[in-house]
N, C-alpha and C positions, 0 to 999 in steps of 0.2 A: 344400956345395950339397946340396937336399932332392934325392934321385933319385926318376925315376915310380916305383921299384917301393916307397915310403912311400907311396902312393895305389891306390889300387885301380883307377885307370884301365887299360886293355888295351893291355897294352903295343905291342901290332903297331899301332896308331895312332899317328899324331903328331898330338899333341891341342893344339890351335892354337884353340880355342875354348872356354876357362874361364867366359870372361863368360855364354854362355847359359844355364846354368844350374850354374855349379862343377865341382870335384871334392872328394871328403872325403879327409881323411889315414886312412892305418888303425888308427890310436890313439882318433881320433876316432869315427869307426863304430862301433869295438867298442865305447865306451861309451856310443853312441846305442843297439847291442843289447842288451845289458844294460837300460837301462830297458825296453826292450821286453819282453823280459825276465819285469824288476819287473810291469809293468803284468800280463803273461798270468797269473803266479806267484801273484797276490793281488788281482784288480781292485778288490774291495774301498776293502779297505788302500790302493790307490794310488789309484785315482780318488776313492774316496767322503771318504778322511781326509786325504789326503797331498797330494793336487794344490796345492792352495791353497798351500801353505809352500813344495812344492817348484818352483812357478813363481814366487813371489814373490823367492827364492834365486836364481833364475836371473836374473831382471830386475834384481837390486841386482849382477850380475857384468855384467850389459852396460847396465846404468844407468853403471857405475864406467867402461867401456872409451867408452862415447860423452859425456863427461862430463853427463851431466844427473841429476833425482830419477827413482828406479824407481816412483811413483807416476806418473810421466809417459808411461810406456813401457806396452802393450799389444803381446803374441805374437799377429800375422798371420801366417796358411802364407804370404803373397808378398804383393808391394807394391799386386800389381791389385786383388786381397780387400780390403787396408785403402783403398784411394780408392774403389772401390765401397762402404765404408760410410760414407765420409766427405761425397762430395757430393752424396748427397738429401738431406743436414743441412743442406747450404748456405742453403736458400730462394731457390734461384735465380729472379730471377722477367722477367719479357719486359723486353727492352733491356739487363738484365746482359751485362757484358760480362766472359769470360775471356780473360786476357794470356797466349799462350803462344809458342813459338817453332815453326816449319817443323823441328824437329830430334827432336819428342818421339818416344816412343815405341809404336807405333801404335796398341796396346790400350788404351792410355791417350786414344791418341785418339779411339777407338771410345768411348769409359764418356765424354769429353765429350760428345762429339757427339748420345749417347743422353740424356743428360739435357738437353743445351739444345736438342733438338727437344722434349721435354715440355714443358719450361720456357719457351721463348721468348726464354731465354739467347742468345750470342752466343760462341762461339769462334773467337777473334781470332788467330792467327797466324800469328807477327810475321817476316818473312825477315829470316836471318840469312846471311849472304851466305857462297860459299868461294872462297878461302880466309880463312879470319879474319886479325886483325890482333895487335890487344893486348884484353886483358878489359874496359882503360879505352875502347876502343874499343865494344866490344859491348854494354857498360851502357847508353852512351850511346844506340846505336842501341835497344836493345830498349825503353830507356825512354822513347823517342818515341813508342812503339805508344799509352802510358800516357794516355786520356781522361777524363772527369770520368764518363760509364759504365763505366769499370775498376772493377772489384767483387772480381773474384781473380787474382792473377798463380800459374801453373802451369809449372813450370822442372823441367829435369832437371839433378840434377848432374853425372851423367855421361850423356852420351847413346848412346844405344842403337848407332841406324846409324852415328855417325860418330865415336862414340868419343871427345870434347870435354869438358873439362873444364871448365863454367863457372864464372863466378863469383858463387853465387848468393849468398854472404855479402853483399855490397855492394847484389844486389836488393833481399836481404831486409830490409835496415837503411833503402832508403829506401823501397821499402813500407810497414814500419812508422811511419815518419813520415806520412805521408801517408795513414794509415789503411785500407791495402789489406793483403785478406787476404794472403798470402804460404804457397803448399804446392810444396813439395820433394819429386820423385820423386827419390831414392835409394838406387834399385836398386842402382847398381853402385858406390858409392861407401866404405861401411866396409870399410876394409880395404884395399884400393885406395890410397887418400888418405887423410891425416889428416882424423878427420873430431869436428869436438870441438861437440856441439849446444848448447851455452851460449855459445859465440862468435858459432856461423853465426846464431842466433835468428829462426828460421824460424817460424812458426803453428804449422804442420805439417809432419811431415818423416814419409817413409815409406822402409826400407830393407831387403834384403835379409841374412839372415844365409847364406844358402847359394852365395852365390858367391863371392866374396873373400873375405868369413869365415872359410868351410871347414867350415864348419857342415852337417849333413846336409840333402837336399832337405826343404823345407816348412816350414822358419823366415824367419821376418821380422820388423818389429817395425813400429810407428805409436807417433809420439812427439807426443803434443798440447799447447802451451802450457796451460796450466792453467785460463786465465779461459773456455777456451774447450769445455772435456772436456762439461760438463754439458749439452751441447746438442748431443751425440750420442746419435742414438739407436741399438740396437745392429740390426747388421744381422740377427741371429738375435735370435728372442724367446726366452729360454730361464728358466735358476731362476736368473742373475744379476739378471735384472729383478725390481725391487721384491724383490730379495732378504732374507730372513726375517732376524732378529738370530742373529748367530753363524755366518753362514753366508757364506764367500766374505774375503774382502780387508775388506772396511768400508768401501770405496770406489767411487763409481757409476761411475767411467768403466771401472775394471778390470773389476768383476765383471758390466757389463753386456757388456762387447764378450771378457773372456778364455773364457767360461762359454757353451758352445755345444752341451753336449750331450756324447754321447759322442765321444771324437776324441782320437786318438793323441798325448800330449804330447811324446814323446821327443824329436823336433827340438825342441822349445823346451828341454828340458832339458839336451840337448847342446849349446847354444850355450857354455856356459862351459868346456864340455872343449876345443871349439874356440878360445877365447880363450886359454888356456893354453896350449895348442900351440900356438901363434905365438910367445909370448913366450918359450915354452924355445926355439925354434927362431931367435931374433930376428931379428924379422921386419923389422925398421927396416933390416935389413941385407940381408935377403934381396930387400925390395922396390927397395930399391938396385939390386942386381942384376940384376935384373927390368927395369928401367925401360934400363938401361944394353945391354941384350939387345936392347929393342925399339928403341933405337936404332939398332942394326946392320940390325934386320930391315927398319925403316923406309928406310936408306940404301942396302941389297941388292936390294929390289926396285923403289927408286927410280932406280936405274940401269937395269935392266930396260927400265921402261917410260920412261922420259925426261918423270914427269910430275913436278910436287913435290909437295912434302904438301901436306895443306889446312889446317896449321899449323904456324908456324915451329917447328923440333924441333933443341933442347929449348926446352921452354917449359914455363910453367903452363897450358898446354894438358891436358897429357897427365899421363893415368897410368901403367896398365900394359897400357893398348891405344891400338893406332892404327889408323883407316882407310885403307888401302893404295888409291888410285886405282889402278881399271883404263883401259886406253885405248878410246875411243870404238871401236862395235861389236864391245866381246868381251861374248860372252851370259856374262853372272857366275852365272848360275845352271848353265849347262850347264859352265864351267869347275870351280867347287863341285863337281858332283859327278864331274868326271872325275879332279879331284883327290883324293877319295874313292878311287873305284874302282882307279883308276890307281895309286893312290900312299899311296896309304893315310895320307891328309893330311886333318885334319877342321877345315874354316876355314867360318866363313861370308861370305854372300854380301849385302851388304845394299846400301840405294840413298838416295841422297837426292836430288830434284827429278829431272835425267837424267843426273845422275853415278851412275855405281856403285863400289861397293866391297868387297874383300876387306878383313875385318875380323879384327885377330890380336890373340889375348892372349898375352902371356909372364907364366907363373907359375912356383912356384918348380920345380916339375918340367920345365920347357922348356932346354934349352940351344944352342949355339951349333948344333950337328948339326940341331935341329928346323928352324932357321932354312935353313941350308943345303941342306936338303932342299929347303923350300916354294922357295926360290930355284933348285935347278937342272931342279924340277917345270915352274916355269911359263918358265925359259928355253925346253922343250920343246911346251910347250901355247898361249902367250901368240904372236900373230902377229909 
């Protein structure tokens, strides 16, 4: 078992909250500072000759781990970046309509909502009810929402608040039939889940490298079907556009959206130091582990409050988080932070419609003790 002190998390915390933004391992960091490093030691050299090979290098190692082409793949700092340059591409225009669910992720809600007030657009979302049932279940309902103005379905893989693993493979398949665009918010899903992008075959799919990855903060990536690259325009105008012979990749979707001006590569370069430390540490095993943790967590504090989950557990629901019901009138925020202060327990608090939630990830630095704590915390705190 990976112990917290492989991370540079603080150890007087019980860190119950991965998914918001990661932890890095310290094998990993060192060799994100190291290119740091590199880049101070010669900017030159690094930015002006080198960037170009040594991001392309990095994208053929996480082209390999998400099974697709590395010409497919563009380095976003995070997934909100790449859907902000994604959909003023769309030509959203009045009566369009976006398919989304009551579970996304709020800033994403925000970046719809701001373009289909310009637009005239329609953001449609669709309730998904809790507790869920089965996937074949949820398909079914979500794809009721689906009318002859559906223009783009907008799905998370994993969801934010409630921590849900859908199943966007089977959207994405009849979306494609049916000729609806189909974009994948996957923030929290490589690494998490198997996550192999020539199976799920999505338009678009957007993921995070810094949270399950283990990748340092400000990596992500934007994976675009091919037929559809060339009708992005980038959201920075920089020297990737109409770029000069000899200059850049050779390729308009990379060098217009990777080529932004001056900006610190290193998290994109450290992605592959992150993917190697997984595979020495085999991670197939550890997220085993992981997953079989939050089982306990989930059954510890379900006793607690005598509520059930809001998904049969285990299930293809779940990764390596679950959303913990709290019971009607406990303030989840003012609990949050007494769990903080009090206890030195860092959980978040999130909410869906007027249920709330305590929201736990188990990674490989969590053990049975983390659990045990957050449990005999809230036997004291919880009414």
């Amino acid at each position: 078992m990976l112990k917290k002190n492989h991370f540079l998390l603080d150890p007087n915390i019980t860190f119950l909250n991965h998914g918001s933004f990661g932890a890095c391992p310290k094998p990993v960091f060192d060799i994100y500072q190291q290119w740091q490093r590199k880049l101070e030691e010669r900017p030159i050299e690094f930015l002006g000759r080198n960037a170009f090979s040594l991001l392309a290098e990095s994208r053929e190692k996480l082209a390999d781990y998400l099974n697709c082409a590395a010409r497919d793949l563009v380095y976003f700092p995070n997934p909100s970046t790449a859907i902000n340059m994604v959909v003023p591409n769309l030509d959203l225009q009045p009566g369009d309509e976006i398919l989304t669910t009551d579970h996304e992720y709020r800033a994403m809600d925000r970046t719809w909502r701001y373009f289909c007030a310009k637009s005239g657009a329609k953001y449609i979302q669709r309730n998904i009810p809790l507790p869920v049932t089965t996937h074949a279940d949820f398909v079914e309902n979500f794809w009721a929402g689906v009318t002859p103005k559906t223009k783009i379905i907008f799905l998370s893989h994993i969801t934010s608040s409630t921590a849900l693993v859908f199943p966007v493979t089977e959207i994405c398949k009849k979306a494609r039939k049916t000729g609806i665009l189909c974009i994948v918010d996957g923030a929290h899903a490589p690494a998490q889940i198997d996550l192999d992008l020539s199976a799920l075959n999505a338009d678009i799919y957007t993921g995070a490298c810094h949270k399950w990855m283990l990748s340092p903060k400000g990596a992500a990536f934007l994976y675009v079907r091919r037929e559809l690259q060339d009708s992005l325009d980038p959201l920075v105008i920089s020297w990737g556009y109409d770029s000069e012979s000899g200059f850049g990749s050779g390729i308009q979707y990379i060098d217009y959206h990777e080529w932004q001006g001056t900006r610190d590569i290193a998290a994109f370069l450290s992605v592959p130091a992150a993917i190697d430390y997984q595979r020495e540490q085999d991670w197939g095993h550890v997220r085993a582990r992981c997953r079989n943790l939050l089982g306990v967590a989930v059954q510890k504090v379900q006793s607690l409050t005598g509520l059930p989950p809001i998904a049969p557990y285990p299930s293809a629901w779940y990764g390596q988080m679950a959303a913990l019901s709290l019971p009607k009138g406990v303030d989840g925020l003012q609990l949050k932070t007494r769990l903080y202060d009090e206890y030195n327990i860092e959980i978040p608090f999130t909410t869906w419609g007027e249920q709330s939630f305590l929201r736990i990830s188990i990674q490989s630095y969590n053990n049975e003790d983390d659990v045990d704590k957050l449990a005999d915390a809230l036997k004291v705190l919880l009414p």
